[in-house]
C-alpha positions, 0 to 999 in steps of 0.5 A: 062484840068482844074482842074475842069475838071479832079478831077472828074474823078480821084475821080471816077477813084481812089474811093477818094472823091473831095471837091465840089468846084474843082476849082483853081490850086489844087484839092486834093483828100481824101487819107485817108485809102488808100495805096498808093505807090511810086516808081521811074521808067526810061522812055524813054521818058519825065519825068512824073509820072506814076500810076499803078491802081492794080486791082483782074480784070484787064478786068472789071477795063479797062472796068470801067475806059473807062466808066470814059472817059479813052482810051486804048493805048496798051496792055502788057503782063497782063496789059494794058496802058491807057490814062485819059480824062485829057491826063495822061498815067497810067496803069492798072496792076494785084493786087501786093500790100501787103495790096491788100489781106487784103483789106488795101487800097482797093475799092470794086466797084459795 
């Protein structure tokens, strides 16, 4: 999937605004005000990165993210694994950010 394609919907999907012309090899989103945390993982499986969306309701923001485009792959524990439109797994796990209770970071959605 081009860029084109995909920076749509991770600018919905993480509430961080895409220049209007998405076009070439990079698209960057506005990370301004946000929080964002990396952390290293061992998979089984290919090297990748991952992204875990954290969210007060995990139900409604599986439910907004499948509106997006994004399909269900398997429910764990509290959270669940999904897969983008553009084919990038991530999950969407129970707040536990620091900043989450605060607001830093956060993005309220209607």
């Amino acid at each position: 999937m081009e860029t084109a394609q995909a920076a749509p919907f991770w600018s919905q999907a993480l509430g961080m605004a895409a220049p209007s012309s998405g076009e070439g090899t990079f698209v960057p989103l506005d990370a301004q005000g946000r929080d964002l945390r990396v952390e290293v993982q061992a998979v089984e499986h290919a090297a990748r990165v991952h992204l875990d969306i954290e969210t007060d309701d995990v139900a409604a923001e599986v439910a907004r993210l499948e509106a997006l485009g994004a399909r269900r792959i398997e429910a764990r524990n509290s959270w669940w694994i999904m897969e983008a439109p553009t084919g990038q797994r991530f999950c969407v796990v129970p707040c536990r950010g620091p900043g989450f209770a605060e607001g830093r970071g956060v993005n309220v959605w209607p």
